[in-house]
C-alpha angles and dihedrals in degrees: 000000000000090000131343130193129173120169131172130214122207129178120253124180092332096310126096110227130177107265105173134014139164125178127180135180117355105350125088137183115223107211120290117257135191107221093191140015087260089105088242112144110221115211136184125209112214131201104181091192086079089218154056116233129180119294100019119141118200126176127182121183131178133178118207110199113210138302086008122128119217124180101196119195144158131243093233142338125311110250124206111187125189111315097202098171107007132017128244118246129197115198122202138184129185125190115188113182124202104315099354120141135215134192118188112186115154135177114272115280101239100197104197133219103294099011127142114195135172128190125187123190120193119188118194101178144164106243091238094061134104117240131174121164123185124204118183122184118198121173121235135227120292125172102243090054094252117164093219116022097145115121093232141349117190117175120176130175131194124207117193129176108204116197112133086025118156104179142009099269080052125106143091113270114236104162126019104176120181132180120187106173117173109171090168090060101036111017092169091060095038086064096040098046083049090031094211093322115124098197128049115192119188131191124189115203123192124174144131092241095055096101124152092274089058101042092054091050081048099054084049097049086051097034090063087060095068110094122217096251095063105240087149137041110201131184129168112193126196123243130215087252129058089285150092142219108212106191128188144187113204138162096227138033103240083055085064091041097054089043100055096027088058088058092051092049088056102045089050087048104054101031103037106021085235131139132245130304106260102170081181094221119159 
């Protein structure tokens, strides 16, 4: 492995603290932090290298016990530069006990001319947990100017409830997302799949309060967002479960960030009474 990290968050008076962490290679973890008086532990995932190259394998894993709250984020953007013989794969699993929360919101994945990257998420939780996971794409840098000149991106996410669960492969499927995206390949169906837009942001919500009534205040909150101009293209779609998916196209990456940051918010507001995400990053 090119660098490993697995940490686990436990609740302690009220409050959730780091109980456990191990790091190898080139993954690190900055000191936890708590942003507000909700109890929440803030943490930020390091890779001093600055960069992604062909052939790297990262995994991350964190366990959250019950009833324990975890904001998990990044120190800057994931770069992917040019994969010219093997591509570069990022691992990561997420444990999420009864009532624990976790909130995934990393910097953007900038894929590079040339780059080849795979991410696979794998959630094991407890049904009555909180779990939000963010995904922003933002296209590097390529010398003709092209939006999306990578080789492949491919980004899956596995949700699993596990109540009744025996063992760690248990567990009952509710979201299985994939993205394989290959411009380089099929560039048609690369424009018509981003329709002109150069940046695509996700956010998976799963939680036990996310019934019909929220996801359609949701959709409004998100849908004022959209200018019209149409500098954004915006959907949420309903899950079997008590969740959403909430998708955009944008042509910048703050456009992504607002748009995504403004569902959380919601979602933190009316479910938890707490204020907005500042991840106070410079």
């Amino acid at each position: 492995m090119t660098g490993s990290l697995a940490l686990r968050v436990a609740l302690r008076d009220g409050t959730s603290v780091v109980v456990g962490q191990r790091h190898s290679g080139a993954l690190r973890l900055l000191r936890p932090l708590h942003l507000d008086d909700s109890g929440q532990v803030a943490v930020t995932v390091v890779n001093p290298g600055g960069g992604i190259l062909g052939g790297d394998r990262y995994a991350l894993e964190a366990s959250v016990e019950a009833g324990a709250d975890l904001l998990l984020t990044t120190q800057s953007a994931t770069k992917v530069y040019r994969t010219p013989e093997d591509h570069a794969e990022s691992v990561q699993r997420f444990t999420l006990g009864a009532e624990a929360r976790l909130e995934s919101v990393p910097d953007s994945v900038i894929p590079f001319a040339g780059a080849r990257f795979r991410q696979s998420t794998e959630v094991r939780m407890d049904p009555t947990a909180s779990l939000a996971i963010a995904e922003i794409t933002t296209p590097g840098w390529s010398p003709d100017g092209t939006a999306y000149a990578f080789d492949e991106l491919t980004l899956t996410t596995r949700v699993r409830f596990t109540e009744g669960a025996s063992d760690a492969g248990a567990g009952r499927l509710v979201l299985h997302d994939r993205l394989r995206f290959l411009p380089a390949i099929d560039a048609p169906a690369a424009r018509h799949l981003t329709q002109g837009f150069s940046h695509l942001a996700t956010l998976v919500l799963i939680d036990p309060r996310c019934d019909a009534a929220a996801i359609t205040a949701l959709r409004g909150a998100v849908g004022a967002l959209e200018p019209p101009s149409g500098g954004t293209l915006v959907g949420a779609t309903a899950l079997a479960v008590p969740g959403v998916v909430v998708r955009a196209l944008t042509r910048s990456t703050p456009a992504a960030q607002r748009i995504l940051l403004s569902a959380l918010d919601w979602a933190r507001r009316h479910w938890r009474g707490q204020g907005r995400l500042d991840l106070r990053k410079p």
